[in-house]
C-alpha positions as CSV (number, residue, x, y, z in Angstrom):
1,X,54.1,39.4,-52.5
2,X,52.5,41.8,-49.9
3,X,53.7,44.4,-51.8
4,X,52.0,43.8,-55.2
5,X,48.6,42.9,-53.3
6,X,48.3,46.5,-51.8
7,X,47.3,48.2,-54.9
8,X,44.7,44.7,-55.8
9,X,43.8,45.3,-52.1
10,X,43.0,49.1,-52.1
11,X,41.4,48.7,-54.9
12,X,38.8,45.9,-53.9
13,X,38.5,48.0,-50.5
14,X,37.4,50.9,-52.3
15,X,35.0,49.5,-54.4
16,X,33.7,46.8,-51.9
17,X,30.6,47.9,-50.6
18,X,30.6,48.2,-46.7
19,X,27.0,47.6,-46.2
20,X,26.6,44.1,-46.2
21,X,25.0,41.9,-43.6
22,X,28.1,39.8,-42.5
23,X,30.5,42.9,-42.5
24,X,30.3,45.4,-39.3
25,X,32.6,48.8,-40.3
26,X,34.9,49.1,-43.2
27,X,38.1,48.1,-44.5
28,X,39.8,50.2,-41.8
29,X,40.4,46.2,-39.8
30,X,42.4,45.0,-43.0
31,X,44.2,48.0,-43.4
32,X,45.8,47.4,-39.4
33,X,46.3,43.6,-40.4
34,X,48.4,44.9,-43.4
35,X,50.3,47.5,-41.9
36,X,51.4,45.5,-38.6
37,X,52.4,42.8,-41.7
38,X,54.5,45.2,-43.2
39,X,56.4,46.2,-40.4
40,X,56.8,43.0,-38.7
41,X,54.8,43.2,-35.6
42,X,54.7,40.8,-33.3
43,X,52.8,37.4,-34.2
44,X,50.5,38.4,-31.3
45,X,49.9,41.7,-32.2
46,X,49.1,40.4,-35.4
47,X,46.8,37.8,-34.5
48,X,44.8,40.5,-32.4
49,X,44.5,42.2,-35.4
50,X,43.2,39.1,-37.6
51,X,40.9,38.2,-34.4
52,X,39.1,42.3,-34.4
53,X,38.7,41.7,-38.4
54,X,36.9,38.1,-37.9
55,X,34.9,39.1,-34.9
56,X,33.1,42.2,-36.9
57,X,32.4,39.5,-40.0
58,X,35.6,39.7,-42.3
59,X,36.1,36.3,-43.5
60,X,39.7,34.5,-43.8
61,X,39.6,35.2,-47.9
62,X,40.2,39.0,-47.6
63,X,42.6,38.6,-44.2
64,X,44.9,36.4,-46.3
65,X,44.9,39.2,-49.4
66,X,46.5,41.3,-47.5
67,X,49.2,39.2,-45.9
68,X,49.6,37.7,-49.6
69,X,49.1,34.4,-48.9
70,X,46.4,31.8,-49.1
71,X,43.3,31.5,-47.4
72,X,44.0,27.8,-46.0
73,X,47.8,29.3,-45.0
74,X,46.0,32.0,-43.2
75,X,43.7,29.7,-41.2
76,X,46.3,27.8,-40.2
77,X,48.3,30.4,-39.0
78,X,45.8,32.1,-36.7
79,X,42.4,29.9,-36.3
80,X,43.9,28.4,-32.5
81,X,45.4,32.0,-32.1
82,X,42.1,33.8,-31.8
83,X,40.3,30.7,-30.3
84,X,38.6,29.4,-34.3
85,X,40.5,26.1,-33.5
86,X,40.1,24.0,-37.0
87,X,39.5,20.6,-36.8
88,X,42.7,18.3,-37.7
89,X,40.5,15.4,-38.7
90,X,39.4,15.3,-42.7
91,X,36.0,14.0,-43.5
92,X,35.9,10.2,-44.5
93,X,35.9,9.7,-47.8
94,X,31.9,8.4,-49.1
95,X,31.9,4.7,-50.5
């Protein structure tokens, strides 16, 4: 699946426009996240990785596009990781 996100991916990196508020640098973060996923780095290594991306405002969306997964797989896989624990409890449903 990695594989036939990397063309999607360049794509959206090349068009994506680098300026916004909640984005410090460029794509440069997402391309390390899907290089180290390629080779199989370590599961640390790639977590460090994933934890540069989200400190400089990448959100989990374009992190799991290029692991080629989903965003809820993603967060699950490396919120306690870099230290975004997520909350096991769900919200009570309204009556």
């Amino acid at each position: 699946m990695l594989d036939r996100n990397t063309g999607v991916l360049e794509d959206w990196l090349d068009v994506r426009s680098f300026d916004d508020p909640g984005v410090d640098g460029d794509g440069d973060h997402l391309r390390v996240i899907s290089a180290l996923a390629t080779v199989g780095a370590p599961e640390a290594e790639l977590a460090d990785a994933v934890k540069r991306a989200k400190e400089i405002g990448w959100s989990w969306t374009p992190i799991a596009m290029v692991l080629g997964t989903t965003r809820k797989r993603v967060v699950e896989r490396f919120s306690r990781a870099i230290g975004h624990p997520v909350s096991s409890r769900l919200p009570r449903p309204r009556r």
